[in-house]
C-alpha positions as CSV (number, residue, x, y, z in Angstrom):
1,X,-6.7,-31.1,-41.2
2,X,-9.2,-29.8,-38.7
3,X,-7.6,-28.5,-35.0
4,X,-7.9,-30.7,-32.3
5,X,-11.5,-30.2,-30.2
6,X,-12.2,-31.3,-26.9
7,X,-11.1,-31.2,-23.0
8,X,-7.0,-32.4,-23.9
9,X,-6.8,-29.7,-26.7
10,X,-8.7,-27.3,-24.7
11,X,-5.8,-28.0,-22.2
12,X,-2.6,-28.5,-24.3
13,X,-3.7,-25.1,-25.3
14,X,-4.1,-23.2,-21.6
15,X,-0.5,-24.8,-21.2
16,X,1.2,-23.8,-24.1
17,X,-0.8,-20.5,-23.4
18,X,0.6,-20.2,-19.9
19,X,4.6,-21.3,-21.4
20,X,4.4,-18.6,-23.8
21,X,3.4,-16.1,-21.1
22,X,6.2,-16.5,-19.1
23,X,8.3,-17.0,-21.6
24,X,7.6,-13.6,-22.8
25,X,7.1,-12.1,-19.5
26,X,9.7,-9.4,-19.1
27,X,12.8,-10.0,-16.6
28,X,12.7,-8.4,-13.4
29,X,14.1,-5.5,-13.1
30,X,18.0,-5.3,-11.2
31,X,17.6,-4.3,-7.4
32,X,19.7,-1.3,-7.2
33,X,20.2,-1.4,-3.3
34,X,23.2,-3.5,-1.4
35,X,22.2,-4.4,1.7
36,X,24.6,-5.1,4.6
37,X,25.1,-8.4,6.3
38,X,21.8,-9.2,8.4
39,X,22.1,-9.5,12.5
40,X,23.2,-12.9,13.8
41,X,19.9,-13.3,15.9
42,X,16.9,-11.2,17.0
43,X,16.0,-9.9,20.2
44,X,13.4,-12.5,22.4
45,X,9.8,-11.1,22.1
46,X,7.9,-9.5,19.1
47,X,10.0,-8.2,16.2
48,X,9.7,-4.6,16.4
49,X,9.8,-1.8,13.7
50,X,12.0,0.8,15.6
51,X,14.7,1.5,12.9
52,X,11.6,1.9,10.2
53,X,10.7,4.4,12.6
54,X,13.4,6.8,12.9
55,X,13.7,6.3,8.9
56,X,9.8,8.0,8.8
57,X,10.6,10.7,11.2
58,X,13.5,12.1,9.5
59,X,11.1,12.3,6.6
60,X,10.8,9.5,4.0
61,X,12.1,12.2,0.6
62,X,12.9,10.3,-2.8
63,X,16.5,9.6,-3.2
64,X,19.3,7.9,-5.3
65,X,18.2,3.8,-4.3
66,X,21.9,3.3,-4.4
67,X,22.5,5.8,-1.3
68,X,19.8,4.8,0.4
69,X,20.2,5.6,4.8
70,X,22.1,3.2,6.4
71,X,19.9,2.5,9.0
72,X,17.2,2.0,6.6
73,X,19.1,-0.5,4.6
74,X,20.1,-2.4,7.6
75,X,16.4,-2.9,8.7
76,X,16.0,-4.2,5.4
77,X,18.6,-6.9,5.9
78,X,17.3,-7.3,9.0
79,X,13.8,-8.2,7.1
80,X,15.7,-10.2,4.5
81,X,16.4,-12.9,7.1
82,X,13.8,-12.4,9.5
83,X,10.1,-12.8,9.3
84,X,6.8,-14.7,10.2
85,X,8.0,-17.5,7.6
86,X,11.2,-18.4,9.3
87,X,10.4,-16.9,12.3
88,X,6.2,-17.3,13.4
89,X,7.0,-17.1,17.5
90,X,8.0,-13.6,17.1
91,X,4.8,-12.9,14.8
92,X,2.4,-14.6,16.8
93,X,-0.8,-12.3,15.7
94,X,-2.7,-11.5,12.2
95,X,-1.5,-8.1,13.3
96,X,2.2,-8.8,13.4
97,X,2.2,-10.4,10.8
98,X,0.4,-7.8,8.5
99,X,3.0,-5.0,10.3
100,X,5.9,-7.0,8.8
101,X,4.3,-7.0,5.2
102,X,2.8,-3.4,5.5
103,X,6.7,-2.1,6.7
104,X,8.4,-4.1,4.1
105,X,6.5,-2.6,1.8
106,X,6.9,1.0,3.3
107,X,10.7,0.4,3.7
108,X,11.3,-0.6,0.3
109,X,9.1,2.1,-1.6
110,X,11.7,4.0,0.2
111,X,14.3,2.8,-0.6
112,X,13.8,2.2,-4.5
113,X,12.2,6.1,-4.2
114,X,14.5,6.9,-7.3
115,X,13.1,4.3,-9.4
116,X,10.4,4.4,-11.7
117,X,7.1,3.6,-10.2
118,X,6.1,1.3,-13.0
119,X,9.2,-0.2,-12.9
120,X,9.5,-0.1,-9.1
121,X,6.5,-2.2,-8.6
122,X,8.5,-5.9,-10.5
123,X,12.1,-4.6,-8.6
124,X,12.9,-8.3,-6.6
125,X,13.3,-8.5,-2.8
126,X,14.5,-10.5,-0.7
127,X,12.4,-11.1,2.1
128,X,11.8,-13.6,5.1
129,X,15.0,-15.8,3.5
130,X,12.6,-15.7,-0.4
131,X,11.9,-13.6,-2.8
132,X,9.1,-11.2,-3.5
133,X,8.2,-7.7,-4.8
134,X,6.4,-4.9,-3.7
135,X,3.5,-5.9,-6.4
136,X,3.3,-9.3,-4.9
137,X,3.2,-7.9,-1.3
138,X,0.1,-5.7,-2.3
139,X,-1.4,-8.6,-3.2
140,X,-0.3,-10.5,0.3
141,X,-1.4,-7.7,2.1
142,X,-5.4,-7.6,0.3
143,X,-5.6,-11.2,0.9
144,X,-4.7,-10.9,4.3
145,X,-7.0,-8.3,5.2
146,X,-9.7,-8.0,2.5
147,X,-12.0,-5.8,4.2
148,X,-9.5,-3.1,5.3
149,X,-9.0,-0.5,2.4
150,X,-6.7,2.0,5.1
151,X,-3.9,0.1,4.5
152,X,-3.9,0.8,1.2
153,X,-2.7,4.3,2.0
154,X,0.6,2.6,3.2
155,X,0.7,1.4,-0.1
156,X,0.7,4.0,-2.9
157,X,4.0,5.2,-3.1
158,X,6.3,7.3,-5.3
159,X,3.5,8.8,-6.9
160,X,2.6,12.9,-7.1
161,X,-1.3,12.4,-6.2
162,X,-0.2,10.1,-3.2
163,X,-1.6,10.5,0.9
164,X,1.0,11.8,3.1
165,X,3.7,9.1,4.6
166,X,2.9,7.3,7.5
167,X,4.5,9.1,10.8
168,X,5.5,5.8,11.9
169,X,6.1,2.1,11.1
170,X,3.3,0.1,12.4
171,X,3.4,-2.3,15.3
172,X,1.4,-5.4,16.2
173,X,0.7,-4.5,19.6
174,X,-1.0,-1.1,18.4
175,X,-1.9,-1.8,14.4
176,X,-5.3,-1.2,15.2
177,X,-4.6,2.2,16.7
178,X,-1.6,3.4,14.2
179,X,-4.2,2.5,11.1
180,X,-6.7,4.2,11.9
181,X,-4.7,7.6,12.8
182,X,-2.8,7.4,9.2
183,X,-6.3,7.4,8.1
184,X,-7.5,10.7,9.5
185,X,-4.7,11.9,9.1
186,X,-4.8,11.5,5.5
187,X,-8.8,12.2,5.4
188,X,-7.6,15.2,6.8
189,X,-4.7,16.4,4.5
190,X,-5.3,19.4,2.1
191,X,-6.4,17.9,-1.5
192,X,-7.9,14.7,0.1
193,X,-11.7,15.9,-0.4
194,X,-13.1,19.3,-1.5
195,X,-17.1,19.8,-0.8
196,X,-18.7,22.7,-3.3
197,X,-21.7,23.6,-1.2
198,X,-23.4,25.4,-3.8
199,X,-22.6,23.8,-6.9
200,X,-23.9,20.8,-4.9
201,X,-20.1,18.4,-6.0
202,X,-17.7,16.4,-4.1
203,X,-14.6,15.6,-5.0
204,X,-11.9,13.3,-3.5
205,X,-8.5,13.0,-4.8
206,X,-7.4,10.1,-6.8
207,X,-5.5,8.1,-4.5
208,X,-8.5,7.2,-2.6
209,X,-10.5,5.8,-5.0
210,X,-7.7,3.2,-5.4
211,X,-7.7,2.1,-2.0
212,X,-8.1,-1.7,-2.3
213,X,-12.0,-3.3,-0.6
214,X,-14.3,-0.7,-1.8
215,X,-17.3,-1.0,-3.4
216,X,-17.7,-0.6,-7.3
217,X,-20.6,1.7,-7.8
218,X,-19.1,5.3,-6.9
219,X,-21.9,6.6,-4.5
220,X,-21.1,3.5,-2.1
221,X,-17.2,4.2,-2.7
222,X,-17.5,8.0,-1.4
223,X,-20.2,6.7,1.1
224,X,-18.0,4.2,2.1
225,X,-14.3,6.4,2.2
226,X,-15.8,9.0,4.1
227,X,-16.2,6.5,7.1
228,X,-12.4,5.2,6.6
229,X,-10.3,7.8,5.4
230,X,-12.6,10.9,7.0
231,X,-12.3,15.1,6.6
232,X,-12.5,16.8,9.5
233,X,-15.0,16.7,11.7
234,X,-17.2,20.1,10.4
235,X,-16.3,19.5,6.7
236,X,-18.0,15.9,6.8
237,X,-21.1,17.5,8.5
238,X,-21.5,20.0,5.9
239,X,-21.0,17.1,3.0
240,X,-24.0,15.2,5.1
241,X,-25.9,18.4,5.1
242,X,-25.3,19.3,1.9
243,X,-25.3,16.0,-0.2
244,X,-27.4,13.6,2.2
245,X,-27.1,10.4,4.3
246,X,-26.7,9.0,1.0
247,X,-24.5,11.6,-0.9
248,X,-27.9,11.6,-3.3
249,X,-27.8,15.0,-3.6
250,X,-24.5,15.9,-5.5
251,X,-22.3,15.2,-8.2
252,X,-19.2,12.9,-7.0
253,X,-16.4,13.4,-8.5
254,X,-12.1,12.6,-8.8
255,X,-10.1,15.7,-8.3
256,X,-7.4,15.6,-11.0
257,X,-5.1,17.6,-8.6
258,X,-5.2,19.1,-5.7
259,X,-8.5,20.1,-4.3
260,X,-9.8,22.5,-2.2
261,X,-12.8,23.3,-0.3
262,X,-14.8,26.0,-0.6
């Protein structure tokens, strides 16, 4: 007997397609860290990033997720039971809220450092009183702000061929300020581009071609990263002399590891 044709067997199948995909869709991998109990309240005002903060500045190194710092897994907690969800007058700006999803995401890179990146990616959360992971706060965070690629260097964590950590957690009150320092900053980092003036190439390193919001074609890309995540000031004149307005003039490429100028 012939299959079934038309709009309902077209649909029975996207159903059954979709039930055996999460049927077979692996379980999500155990969260390693035990956080402590969560404060009571929060202070009045605009949730702040302070402890997330202090975690950064005493340098954010991989370590065993089960001993993560203390005061790192308290701010966690803290972001657990607190957020813009359960909490929107404390996150009363895009920015705020953005900060909140951009730190939890920080924070929890952090803290599962000793896991697996692939496997990191599905780890559960808990977050703003649900649950979440740091795939699905990516995603959050693109939607949010489609048309801002720099937070995407918050983003890549755990990985060799990664930009430098952020110095600080970001704060609503200066987001716009903290984003675009990261950014030079990490424009600015050894590896991050390398210009070869006379074999006419230019090569940036990895991580930045995956930066969320850029265009496709690669010319545009490299056009478009050297206005967002920037080299210093007298090695992106000499790619503009050397390679054009355009970067017509020479060979774009990804650095498979650390790159340097010559």
């Amino acid at each position: 007997m012939p299959c079934p044709r038309g709009p309902f067997a077209r649909g029975v199948a996207a159903a059954l397609s979709l039930v055996l995909a999460v049927a077979c869709r692996p379980p999500a991998p155990a969260n390693p860290v035990r956080l402590p109990d969560p404060p009571a309240s929060l202070s009045p005002g605009p949730f702040q990033h302070t402890a997330l903060s202090r975690v950064l500045a005493a340098g954010a190194q991989p370590r065993d997720p089960g001993e993560s710092d203390r005061t790192l897994r308290t701010y966690l907690a803290t972001l657990a039971a607190f957020g813009p969800r359960s909490h929107p007058a404390q996150f009363p700006a895009i920015d705020d809220r953005l900060a909140y999803l951009v730190n939890a995401h920080v924070g929890w890179a952090i803290a599962l450092a000793g896991v697996a990146p692939e496997v990191r990616r599905r780890v559960e959360l808990p977050l703003d009183r649900e649950r979440t992971t740091l795939a699905a706060l990516a995603e959050e965070i693109a939607r949010l702000a489609p048309n801002e690629p720099r937070l995407g260097l918050w983003l890549d964590p755990g990985t060799p061929d990664r930009p430098p950590w952020p110095p600080a957690a970001l704060e609503g009150h200066a987001f716009g300020f903290m984003v675009d320092f990261h950014a030079r900053r990490s424009g600015a980092a050894p590896g991050t581009w390398a210009l070869d003036e006379a074999g006419r190439r230019l090569a940036v390193a990895a991580w930045a071609e995956r930066l969320p919001g850029l265009p496709d074609a690669r010319p545009q890309r490299f056009r478009r990263l050297l206005d967002v995540v920037p080299p210093v000031p007298t090695l992106r004149d000499r790619v503009f002399e050397t390679c054009g307005n355009a970067l017509q003039r020479c060979r774009l490429e990804v650095a498979a590891g650390e790159a340097r100028s010559r």
